[in-house]
C-alpha positions as CSV (number, residue, x, y, z in Angstrom):
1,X,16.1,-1.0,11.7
2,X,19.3,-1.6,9.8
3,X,23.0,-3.2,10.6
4,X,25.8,-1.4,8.7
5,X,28.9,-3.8,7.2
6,X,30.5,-3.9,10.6
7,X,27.4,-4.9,12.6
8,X,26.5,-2.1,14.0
9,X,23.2,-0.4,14.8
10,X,22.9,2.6,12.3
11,X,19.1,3.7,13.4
12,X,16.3,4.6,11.0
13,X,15.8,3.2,7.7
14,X,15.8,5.9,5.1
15,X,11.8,4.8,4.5
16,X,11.2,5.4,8.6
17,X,13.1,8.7,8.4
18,X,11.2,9.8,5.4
19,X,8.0,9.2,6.6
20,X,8.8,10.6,10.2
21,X,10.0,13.6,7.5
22,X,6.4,13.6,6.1
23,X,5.1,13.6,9.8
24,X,7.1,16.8,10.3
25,X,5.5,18.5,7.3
26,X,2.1,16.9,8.3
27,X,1.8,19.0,11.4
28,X,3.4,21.7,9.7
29,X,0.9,22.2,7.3
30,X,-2.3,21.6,9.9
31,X,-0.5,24.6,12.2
32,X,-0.1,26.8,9.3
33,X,-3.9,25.8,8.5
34,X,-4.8,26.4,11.9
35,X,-8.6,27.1,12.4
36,X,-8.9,28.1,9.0
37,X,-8.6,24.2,8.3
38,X,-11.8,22.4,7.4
39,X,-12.7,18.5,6.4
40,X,-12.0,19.0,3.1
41,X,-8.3,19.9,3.2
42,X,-7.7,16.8,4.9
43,X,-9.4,15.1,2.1
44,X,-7.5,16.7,-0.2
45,X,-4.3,15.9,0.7
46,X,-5.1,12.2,1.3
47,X,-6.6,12.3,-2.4
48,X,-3.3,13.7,-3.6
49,X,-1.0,11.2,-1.6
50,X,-3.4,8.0,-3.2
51,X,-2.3,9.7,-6.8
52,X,0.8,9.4,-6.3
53,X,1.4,5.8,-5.4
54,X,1.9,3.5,-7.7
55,X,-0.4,1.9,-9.5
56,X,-1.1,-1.3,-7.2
57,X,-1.0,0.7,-4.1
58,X,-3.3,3.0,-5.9
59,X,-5.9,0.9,-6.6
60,X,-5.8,-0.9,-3.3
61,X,-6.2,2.9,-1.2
62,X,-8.7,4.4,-3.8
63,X,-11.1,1.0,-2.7
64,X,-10.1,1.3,1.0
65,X,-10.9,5.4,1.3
66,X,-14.4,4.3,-1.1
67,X,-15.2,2.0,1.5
68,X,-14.3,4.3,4.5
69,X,-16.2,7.2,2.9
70,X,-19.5,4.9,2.9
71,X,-18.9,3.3,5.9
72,X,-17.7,6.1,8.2
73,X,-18.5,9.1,6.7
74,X,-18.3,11.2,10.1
75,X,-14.0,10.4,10.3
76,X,-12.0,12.9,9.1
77,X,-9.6,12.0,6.4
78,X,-5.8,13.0,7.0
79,X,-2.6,12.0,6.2
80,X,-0.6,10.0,9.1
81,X,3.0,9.8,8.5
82,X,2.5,9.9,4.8
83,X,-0.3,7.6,4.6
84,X,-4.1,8.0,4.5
85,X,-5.7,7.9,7.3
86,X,-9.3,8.4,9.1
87,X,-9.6,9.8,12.5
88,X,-12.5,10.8,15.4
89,X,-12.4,13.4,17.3
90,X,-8.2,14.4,16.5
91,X,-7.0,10.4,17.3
92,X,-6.5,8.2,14.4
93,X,-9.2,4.6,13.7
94,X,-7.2,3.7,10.9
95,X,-4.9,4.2,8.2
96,X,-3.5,2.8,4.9
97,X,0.0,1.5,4.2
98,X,1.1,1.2,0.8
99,X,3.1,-1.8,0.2
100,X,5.8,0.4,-1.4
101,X,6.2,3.0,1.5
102,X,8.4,0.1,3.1
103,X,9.0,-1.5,0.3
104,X,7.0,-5.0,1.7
105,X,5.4,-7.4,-0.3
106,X,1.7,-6.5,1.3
107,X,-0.1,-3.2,1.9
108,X,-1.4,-3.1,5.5
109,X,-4.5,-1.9,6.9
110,X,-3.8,-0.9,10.5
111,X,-6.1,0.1,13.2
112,X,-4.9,2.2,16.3
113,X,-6.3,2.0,19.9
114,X,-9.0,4.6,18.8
115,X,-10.9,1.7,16.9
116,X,-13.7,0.3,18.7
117,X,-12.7,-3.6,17.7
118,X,-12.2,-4.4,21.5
119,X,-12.5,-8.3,21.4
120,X,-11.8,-10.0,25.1
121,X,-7.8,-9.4,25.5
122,X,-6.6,-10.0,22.4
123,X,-7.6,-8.9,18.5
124,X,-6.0,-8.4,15.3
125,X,-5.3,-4.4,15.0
126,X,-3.1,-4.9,11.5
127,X,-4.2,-6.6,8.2
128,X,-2.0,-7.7,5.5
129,X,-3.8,-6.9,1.9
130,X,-2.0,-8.3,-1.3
131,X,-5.5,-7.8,-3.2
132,X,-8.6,-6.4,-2.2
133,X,-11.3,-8.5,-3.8
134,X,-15.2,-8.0,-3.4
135,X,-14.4,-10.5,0.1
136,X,-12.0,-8.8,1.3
137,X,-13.8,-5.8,0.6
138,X,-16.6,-6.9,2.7
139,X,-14.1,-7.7,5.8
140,X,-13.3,-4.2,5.3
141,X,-16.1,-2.6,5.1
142,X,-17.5,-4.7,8.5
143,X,-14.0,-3.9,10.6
144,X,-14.2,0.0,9.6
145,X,-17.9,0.0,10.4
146,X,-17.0,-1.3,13.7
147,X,-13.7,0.5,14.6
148,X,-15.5,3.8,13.8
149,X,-18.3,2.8,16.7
């Protein structure tokens, strides 16, 4: 959220608004689909939106959907506010931040409440990635296998 000069509250950065935006369209495009809409759309569309980013992001989401696609191949791809994303049954597992869609200085892998990685009363649900290296790969690979159930 952002402060103008005089201190006060001005609301939505313009990355929030554009990716609540890219929401809109999102669930625009699936109602216009309707039941016409099959697996590979969603594939698609998540294949186009890894294209565009730039070329560190790129990388970084072509690894992540690779290791989703071996790992869990029975969630749906699908964009999520502008960012690649894997469902079950509708509800998001997990999804792919580019560093650049906030403009951070990490890409984050994210897991919603869907993702089976239930741990006592307290677990990670977010993971910074500045590099994904054959390790971190393997972290990867192990938390999507187990979010996915």
């Amino acid at each position: 959220m952002s402060n103008n000069k005089g201190g006060t509250f001005d609301g939505f950065t313009e990355e929030e608004r554009a990716a609540m935006k890219e929401h809109a369209q999102e669930l625009k495009t699936a109602a216009r689909r309707g039941s016409r809409a099959s697996k590979a759309d969603g594939e698609q569309d998540v294949l186009a939106k890894i294209d565009e980013m730039p070329d560190q992001d790129r990388v970084m989401a072509e690894r992540i959907h690779a290791i989703v696609r071996e790992n869990a191949p029975h969630l749906t791809s699908r964009l999520w506010y502008g960012q690649p994303a894997y469902a079950r049954d509708g509800k998001i597992v997990c999804f792919f931040q580019p560093a650049s869609k906030f403009k951070t200085r990490y890409a984050t892998l994210g897991f919603n409440d869907a993702a089976a990685l239930d741990e006592g009363t307290m677990w990670p649900s977010a993971f910074a990635l500045t590099e994904l290296t054959d390790e971190a790969a393997e972290r990867v690979a192990a938390l999507v296998k187990r979010a996915a159930g």
